[in-house]
C-alpha positions in Angstrom: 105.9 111.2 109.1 102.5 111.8 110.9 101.1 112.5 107.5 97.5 111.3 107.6 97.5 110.6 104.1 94.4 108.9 103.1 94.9 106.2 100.1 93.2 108.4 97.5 95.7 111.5 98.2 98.7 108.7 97.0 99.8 108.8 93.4 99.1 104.9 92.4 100.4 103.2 89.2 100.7 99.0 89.3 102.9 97.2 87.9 99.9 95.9 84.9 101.2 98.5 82.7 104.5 97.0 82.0 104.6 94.8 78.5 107.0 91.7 79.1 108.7 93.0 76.3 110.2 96.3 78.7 110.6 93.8 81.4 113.0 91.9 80.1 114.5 94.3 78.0 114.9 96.4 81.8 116.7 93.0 83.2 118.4 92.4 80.1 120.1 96.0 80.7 120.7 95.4 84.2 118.1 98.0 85.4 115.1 96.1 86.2 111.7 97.3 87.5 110.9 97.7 91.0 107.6 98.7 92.6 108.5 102.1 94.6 106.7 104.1 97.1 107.6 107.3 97.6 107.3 109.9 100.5 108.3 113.8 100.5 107.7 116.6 103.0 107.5 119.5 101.5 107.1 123.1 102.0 104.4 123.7 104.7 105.1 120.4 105.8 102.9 118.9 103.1 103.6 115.1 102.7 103.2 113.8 98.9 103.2 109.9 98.4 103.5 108.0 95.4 103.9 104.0 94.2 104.9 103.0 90.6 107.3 100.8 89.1 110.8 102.4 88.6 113.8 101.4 87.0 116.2 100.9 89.7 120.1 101.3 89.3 122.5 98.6 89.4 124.6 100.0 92.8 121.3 101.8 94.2 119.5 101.1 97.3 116.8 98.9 95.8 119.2 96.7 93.6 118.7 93.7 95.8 115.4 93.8 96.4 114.1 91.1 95.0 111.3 88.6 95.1 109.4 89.7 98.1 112.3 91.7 99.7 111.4 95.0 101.1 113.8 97.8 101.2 113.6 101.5 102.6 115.7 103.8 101.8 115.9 107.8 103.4 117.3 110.9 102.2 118.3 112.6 105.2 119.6 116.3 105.9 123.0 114.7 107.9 122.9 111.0 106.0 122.6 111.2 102.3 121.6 107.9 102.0 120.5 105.1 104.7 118.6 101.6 103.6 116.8 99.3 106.1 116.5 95.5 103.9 113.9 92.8 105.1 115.0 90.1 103.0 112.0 87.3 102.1 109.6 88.3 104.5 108.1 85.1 105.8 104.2 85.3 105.9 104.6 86.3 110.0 105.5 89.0 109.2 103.7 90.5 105.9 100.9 89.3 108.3 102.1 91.3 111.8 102.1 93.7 109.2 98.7 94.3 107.7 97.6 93.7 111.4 99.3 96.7 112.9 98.0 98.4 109.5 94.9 97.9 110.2 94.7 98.5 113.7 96.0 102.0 113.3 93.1 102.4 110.5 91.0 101.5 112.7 92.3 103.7 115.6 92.3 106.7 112.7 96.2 107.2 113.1 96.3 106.8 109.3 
């Protein structure tokens, strides 16, 4: 999105919050929690960014992501719904990753 969000202009709420007692009861009612990170360009081209645990739906995009699957789903003008599904990430590639992260940190592209 060539945002150049920095990590204090992102919405952040962990997953800490949660009782056990909501996540079971959320699995239990077949709409468990998922960690979700959010992007939006708005008017002006603003981009907003958030991460927070959601319920998900049963038949959404982010139903199988589990464990330490990671799913990305976009909203598009043409495509009303396309999702991209790493599923288990091995530690390769988490790593590959926070490397290419950190690089472009470091290069300020973030």
């Amino acid at each position: 999105m060539d945002a150049g969000l920095r990590l204090e202009e992102v919405s952040r709420e962990g997953i800490r919050g949660l009782s056990d007692a909501e996540v079971r009861a959320a699995h239990a009612e077949g709409r468990p929690f998922r960690l979700v990170a959010r992007a939006r360009r708005g008017e002006g081209g603003r981009v907003t960014a958030s991460v927070r645990p959601e319920r998900v739906e049963p038949r959404g995009p982010f139903a199988s992501a589990t464990g330490t699957t990671l799913a990305v789903h976009y909203e598009l003008d043409v495509l009303p719904g396309l999702t991209v599904v790493a599923h288990d990430p091995d530690l390769r590639s988490t790593a590959y990753g926070l490397l290419a992260d950190f690089v472009e940190a470091v290069r300020g592209e973030c």
